[in-house]
VOBAVO-198390 format. One record per residue (C-alpha): residue number from 1; chain; residue in one letter; x, y, z. Coordinates in steps of 0.2 Angstrom, whole numbers, padded with zeros to 4 digits. Layout:
<sites>
site k=NUM | c=A | r=A | X=X | Y=Y | Z=Z .
...
</sites>
This chain:
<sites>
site k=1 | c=A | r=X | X=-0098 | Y=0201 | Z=-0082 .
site k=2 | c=A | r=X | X=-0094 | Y=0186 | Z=-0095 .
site k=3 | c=A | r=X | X=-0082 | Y=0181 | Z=-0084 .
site k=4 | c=A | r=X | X=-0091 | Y=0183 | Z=-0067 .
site k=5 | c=A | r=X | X=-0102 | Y=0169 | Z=-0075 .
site k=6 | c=A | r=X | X=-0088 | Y=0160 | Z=-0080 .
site k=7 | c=A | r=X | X=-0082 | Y=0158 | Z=-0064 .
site k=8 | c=A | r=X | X=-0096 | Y=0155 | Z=-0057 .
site k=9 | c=A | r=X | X=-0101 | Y=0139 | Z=-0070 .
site k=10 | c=A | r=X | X=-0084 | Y=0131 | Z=-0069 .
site k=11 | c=A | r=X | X=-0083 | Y=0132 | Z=-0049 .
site k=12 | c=A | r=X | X=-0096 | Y=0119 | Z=-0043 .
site k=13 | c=A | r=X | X=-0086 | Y=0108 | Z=-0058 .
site k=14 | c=A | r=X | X=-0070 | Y=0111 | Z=-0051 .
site k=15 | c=A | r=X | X=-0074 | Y=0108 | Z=-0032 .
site k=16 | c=A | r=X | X=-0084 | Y=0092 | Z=-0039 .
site k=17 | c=A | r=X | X=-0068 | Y=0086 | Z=-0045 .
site k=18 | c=A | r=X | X=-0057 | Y=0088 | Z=-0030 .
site k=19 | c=A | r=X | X=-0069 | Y=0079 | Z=-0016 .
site k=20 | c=A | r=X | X=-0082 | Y=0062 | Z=-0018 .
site k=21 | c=A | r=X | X=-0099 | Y=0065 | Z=-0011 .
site k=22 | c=A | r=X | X=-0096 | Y=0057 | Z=0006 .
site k=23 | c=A | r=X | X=-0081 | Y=0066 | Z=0011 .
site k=24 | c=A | r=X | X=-0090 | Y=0081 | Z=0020 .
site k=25 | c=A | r=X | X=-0081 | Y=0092 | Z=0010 .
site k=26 | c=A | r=X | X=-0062 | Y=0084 | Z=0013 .
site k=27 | c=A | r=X | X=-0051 | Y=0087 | Z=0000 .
site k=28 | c=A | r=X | X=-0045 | Y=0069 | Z=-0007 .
site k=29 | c=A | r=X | X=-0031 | Y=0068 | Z=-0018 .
site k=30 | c=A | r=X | X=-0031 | Y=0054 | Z=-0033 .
site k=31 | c=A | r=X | X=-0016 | Y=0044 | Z=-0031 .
site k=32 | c=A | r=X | X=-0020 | Y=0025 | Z=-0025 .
site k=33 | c=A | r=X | X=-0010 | Y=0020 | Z=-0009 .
site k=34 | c=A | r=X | X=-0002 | Y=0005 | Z=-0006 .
site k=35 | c=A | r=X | X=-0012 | Y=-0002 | Z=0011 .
site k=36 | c=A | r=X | X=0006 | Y=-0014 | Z=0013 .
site k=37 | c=A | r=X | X=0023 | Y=-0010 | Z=0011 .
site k=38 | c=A | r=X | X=0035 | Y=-0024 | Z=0017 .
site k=39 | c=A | r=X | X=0053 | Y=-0023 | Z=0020 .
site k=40 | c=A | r=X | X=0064 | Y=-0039 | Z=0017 .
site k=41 | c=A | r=X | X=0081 | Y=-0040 | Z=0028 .
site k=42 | c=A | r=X | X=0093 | Y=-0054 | Z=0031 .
site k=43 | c=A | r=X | X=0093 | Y=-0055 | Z=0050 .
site k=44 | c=A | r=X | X=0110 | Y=-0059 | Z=0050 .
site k=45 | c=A | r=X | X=0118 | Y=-0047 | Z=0039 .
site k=46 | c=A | r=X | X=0102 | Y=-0034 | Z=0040 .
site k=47 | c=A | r=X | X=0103 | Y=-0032 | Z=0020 .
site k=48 | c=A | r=X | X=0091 | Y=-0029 | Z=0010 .
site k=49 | c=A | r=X | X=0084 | Y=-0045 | Z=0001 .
site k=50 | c=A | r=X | X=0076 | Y=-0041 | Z=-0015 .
site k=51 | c=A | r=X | X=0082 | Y=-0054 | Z=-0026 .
site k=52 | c=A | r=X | X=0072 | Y=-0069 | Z=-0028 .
site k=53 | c=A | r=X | X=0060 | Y=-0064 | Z=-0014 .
site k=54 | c=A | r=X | X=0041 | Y=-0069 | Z=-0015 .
site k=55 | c=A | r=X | X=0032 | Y=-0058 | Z=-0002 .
site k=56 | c=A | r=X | X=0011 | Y=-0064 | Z=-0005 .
site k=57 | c=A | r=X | X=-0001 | Y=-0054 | Z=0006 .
site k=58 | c=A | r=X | X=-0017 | Y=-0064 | Z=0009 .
site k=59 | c=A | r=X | X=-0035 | Y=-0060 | Z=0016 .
site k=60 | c=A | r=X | X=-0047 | Y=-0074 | Z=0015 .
site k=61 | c=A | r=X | X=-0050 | Y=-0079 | Z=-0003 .
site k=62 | c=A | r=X | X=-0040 | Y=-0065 | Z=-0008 .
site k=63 | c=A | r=X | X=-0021 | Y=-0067 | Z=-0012 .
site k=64 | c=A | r=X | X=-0010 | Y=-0055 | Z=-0020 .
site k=65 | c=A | r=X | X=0008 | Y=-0056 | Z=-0023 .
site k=66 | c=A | r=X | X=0016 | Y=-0038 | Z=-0017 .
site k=67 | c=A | r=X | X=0030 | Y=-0030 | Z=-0028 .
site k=68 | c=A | r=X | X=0047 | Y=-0021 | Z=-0026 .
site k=69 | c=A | r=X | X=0052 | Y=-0006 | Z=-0041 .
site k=70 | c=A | r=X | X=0069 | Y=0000 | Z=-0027 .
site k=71 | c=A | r=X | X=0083 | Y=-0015 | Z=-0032 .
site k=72 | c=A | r=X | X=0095 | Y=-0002 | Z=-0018 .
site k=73 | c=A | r=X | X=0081 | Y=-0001 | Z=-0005 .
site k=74 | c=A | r=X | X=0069 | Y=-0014 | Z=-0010 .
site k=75 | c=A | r=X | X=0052 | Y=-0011 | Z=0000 .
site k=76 | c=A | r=X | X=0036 | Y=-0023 | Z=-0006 .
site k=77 | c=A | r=X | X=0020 | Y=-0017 | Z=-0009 .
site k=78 | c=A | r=X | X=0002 | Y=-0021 | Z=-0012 .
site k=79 | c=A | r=X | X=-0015 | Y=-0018 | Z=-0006 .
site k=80 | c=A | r=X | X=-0020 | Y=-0003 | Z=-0014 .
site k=81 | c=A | r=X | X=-0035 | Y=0006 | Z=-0009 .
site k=82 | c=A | r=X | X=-0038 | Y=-0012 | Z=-0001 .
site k=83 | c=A | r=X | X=-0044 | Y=-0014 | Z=0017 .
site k=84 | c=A | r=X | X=-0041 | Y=-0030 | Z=0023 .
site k=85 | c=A | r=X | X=-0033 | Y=-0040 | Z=0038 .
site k=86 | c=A | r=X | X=-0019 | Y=-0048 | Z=0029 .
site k=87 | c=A | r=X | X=-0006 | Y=-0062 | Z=0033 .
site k=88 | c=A | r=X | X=0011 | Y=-0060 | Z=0021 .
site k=89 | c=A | r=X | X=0021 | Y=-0076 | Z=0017 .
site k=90 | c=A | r=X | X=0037 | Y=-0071 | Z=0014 .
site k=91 | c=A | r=X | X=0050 | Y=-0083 | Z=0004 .
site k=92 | c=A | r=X | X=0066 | Y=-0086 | Z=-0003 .
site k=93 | c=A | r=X | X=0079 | Y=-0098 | Z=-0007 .
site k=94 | c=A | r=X | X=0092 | Y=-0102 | Z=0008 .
site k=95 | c=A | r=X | X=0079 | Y=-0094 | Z=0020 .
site k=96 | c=A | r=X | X=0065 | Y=-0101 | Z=0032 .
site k=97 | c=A | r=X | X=0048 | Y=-0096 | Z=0026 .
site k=98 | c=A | r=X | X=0041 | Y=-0080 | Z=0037 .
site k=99 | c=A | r=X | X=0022 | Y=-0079 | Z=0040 .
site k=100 | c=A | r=X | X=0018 | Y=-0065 | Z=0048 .
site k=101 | c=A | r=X | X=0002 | Y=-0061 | Z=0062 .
site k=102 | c=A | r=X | X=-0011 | Y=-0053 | Z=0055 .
site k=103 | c=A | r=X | X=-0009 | Y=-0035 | Z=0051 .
site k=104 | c=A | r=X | X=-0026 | Y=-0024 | Z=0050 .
site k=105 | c=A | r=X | X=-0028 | Y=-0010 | Z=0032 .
site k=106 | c=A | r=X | X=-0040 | Y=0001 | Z=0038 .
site k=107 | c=A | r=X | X=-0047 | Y=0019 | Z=0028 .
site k=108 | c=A | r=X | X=-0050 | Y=0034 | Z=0031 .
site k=109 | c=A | r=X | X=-0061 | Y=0044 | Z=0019 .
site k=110 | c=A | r=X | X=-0050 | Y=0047 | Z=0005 .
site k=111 | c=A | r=X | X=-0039 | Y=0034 | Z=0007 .
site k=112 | c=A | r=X | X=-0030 | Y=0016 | Z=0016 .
site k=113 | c=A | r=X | X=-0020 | Y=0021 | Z=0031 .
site k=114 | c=A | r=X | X=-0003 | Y=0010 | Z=0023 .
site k=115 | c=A | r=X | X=0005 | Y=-0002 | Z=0035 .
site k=116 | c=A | r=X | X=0025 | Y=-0003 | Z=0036 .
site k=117 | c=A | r=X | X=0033 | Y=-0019 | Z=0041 .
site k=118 | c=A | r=X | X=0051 | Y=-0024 | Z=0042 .
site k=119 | c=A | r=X | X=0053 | Y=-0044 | Z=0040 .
site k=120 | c=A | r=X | X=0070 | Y=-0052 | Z=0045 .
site k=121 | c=A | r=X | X=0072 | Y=-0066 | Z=0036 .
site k=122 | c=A | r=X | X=0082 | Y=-0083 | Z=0044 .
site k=123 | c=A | r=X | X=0096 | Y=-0090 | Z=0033 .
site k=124 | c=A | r=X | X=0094 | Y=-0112 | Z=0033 .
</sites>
């Protein structure tokens, strides 16, 4: 019977935990998403540029400067758990600056639906 109760106490607790109040009962999981993930290629030699790359993801007054942790397939990303309609400005050394057209973040109840881009850089 002690542990009937148990169960019963802890339950509500445990289901709390798992969903937010206005996610009519969907199941969320915790990690933050990365809304951008941008991927830097020379358009000559399709490699991957990692290297001395600035890739900058702006939305209005907002500004943030997206990061690579993959040196052997470097992919650029930002944004988390951020909506937004951002413009990336993308630039290195020997390259032509890219600016890209707007790409929209949008949500769905738990999380940011991420956006993958492939950016081919010009060599000067």
């Amino acid at each position: 019977m002690k542990k009937l109760l148990l169960i019963i106490a802890v339950a509500p607790l445990l289901l709390a935990t798992q969903c937010n109040e206005d996610d009519n009962g969907i199941a969320c999981t915790e990690e933050a998403r990365a809304g951008l993930n941008i991927t830097i290629k020379d358009a000559e030699t399709n490699a991957y540029l990692n290297e001395g790359v600035s890739v900058v993801a702006t939305d209005g007054s907002y500004s943030e400067t997206l990061e690579s942790f993959d040196s052997a397939e470097p992919v650029f990303s930002g944004a988390y758990e951020r909506q937004g309609n951002y413009t990336i400005t993308v630039s290195k050394t020997g390259y032509v600056t890219y600016i890209s057209e707007v790409i929209s973040v949008t949500s769905d109840v738990c999380h940011v639906i991420p956006q993958q881009r492939t950016i081919l850089l010009q060599p000067e």
